[in-house]
N, C-alpha and C positions, 0 to 999 in steps of 0.2 A: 336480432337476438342480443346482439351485445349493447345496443342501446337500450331494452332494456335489462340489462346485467347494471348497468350505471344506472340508471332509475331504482334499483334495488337499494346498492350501493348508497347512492345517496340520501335515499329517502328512510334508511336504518340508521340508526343514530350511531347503535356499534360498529355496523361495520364501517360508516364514513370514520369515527372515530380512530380504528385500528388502522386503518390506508393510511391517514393523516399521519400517525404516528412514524410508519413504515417510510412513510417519503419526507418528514423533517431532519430522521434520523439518518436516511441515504442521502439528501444533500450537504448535510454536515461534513459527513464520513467523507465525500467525495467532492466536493464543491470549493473553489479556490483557489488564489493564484500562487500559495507557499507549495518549493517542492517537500511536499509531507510521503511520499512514497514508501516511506520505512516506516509510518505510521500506521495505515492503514490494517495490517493483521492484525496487530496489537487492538489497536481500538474495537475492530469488529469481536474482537473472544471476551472485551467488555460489556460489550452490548450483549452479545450471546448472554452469558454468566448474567447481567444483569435481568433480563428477561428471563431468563431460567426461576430467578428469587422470585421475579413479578408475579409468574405464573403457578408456583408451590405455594405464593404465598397463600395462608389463612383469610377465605373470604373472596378472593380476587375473582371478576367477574370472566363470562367465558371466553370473553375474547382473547384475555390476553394468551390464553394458550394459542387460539386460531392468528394472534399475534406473532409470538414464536415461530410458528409454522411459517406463518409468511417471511417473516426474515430470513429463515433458513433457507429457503427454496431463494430465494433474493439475492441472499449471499451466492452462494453455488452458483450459481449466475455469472457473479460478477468478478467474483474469484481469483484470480489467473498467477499464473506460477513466478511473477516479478511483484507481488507483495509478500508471497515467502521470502524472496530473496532480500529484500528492502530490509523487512523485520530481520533477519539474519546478520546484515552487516552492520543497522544502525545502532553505533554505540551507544543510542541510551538506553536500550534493553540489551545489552553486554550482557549483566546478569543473570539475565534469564535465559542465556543458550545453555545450559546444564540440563534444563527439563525440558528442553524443546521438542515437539512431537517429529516422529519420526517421517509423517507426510510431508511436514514443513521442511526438514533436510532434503527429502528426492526432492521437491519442488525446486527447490535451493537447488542444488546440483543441475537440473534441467534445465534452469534458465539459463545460471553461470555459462554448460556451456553451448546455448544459442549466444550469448554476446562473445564468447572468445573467438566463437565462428567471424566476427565480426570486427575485430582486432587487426589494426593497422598489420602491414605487410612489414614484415621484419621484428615484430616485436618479440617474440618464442614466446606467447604465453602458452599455456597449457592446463589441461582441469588438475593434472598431478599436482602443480606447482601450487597455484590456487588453493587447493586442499591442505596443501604443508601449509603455506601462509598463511590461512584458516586458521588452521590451528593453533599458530604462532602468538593469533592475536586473541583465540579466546582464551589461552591462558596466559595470555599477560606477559608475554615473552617481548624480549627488544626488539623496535623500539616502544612496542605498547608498557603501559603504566594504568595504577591508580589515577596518579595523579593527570595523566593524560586525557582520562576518560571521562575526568571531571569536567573538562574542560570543553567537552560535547553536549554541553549544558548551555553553552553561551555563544554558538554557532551553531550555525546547519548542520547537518550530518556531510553533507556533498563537501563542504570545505573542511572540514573536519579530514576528510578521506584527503584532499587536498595538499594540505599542510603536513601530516600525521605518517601516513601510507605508504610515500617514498620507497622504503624498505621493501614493502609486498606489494611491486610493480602490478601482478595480477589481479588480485584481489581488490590494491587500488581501482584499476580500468571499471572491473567491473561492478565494485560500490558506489564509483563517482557517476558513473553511465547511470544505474538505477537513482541514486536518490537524487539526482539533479532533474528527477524529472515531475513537472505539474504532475497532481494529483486528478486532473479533469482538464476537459478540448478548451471551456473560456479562454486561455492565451492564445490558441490555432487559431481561435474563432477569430479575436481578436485582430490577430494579425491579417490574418484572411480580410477583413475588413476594410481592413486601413489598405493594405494593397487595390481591393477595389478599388478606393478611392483614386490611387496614384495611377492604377494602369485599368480605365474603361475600353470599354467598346469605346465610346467617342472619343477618347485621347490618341486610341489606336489608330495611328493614319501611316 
């Protein structure tokens, strides 16, 4: 049955067409060895929106709605509550926390605290704390700035938190922890790799 579900698939020009599009677009999104972690929401409510125009647009053929669909169910997927949190902290969309949907904050919230759970012994952080700090920096309060924010234009976000954050101990931990981290396994794999190489079966004696 499922082989031929792929006989199908390939042998319709739409629907090979529409897959193709579905998986250029999810290696993009996901594929890479920049930690882009605070990217990810943002760019996926692009694509959504952009595919929303594809599919109203005047004339557009039927896939791109059966398109849509597919990413949506795609997404949902792949979803998970530490690319809330990424888009949340990463200052280049500073901005845009004012209209931020209200599922994106719980998520935010949820994740924050599975990593406080995970906060060296002795540090006091807390979600209370975390929350004030929050707030600290979406409005702009000391030491955040304009001028600071600019400045996450020409750095990673993870160094950014780095350099910048000091001030909200919490908040730092847990922006630096999120967006230092690959956006996909190629570096685990990676390394997974290379260790083979150094520790085999036949080196093992």
């Amino acid at each position: 049955m499922r082989a031929q579900n792929i006989r199908d698939i390939v042998s319709s020009e739409s629907k090979f067409e529409m897959l193709s599009v579905v998986g250029r677009i999810t290696l993009r999104l996901v594929g890479g060895y920049t930690p882009d972690v605070g990217k990810i929401y943002y760019k996926a409510q692009r694509i959504d929106s952009q595919m929303q125009e594809l599919k109203d647009a005047e004339g557009a053929p039927d896939w791109c709605g059966k398109l849509h669909t597919v990413w949506v169910r795609d997404w949902g997927y792949m979803h998970v509550d530490l690319h809330s949190l990424g888009y949340c902290v990463d200052p280049e969309y500073h901005a845009l926390m004012n209209d931020m949907p209200s599922e994106v904050w719980e998520e935010f919230v949820r994740c924050a605290c599975r990593m406080l759970k995970a906060a060296p012994e002795g540090a006091n952080f807390s979600i209370e704390s975390l929350l004030e700090e929050y707030s600290r920096y979406q409005n702009l309060e000391a030491p955040f700035s304009s001028r600071i924010l600019e400045l996450a234009k020409t750095q990673p976000a993870h160094i950014w938190w780095q350099q910048w954050g000091k001030a909200t101990p919490s908040l730092q931990f847990v922006a630096t922890r999120a967006l230092a981290q690959t956006v996909s396994a190629s570096c685990s794999e990676q390394g997974w790799s290379e260790y083979d190489v150094v520790h085999s079966r036949r080196r093992n004696r």
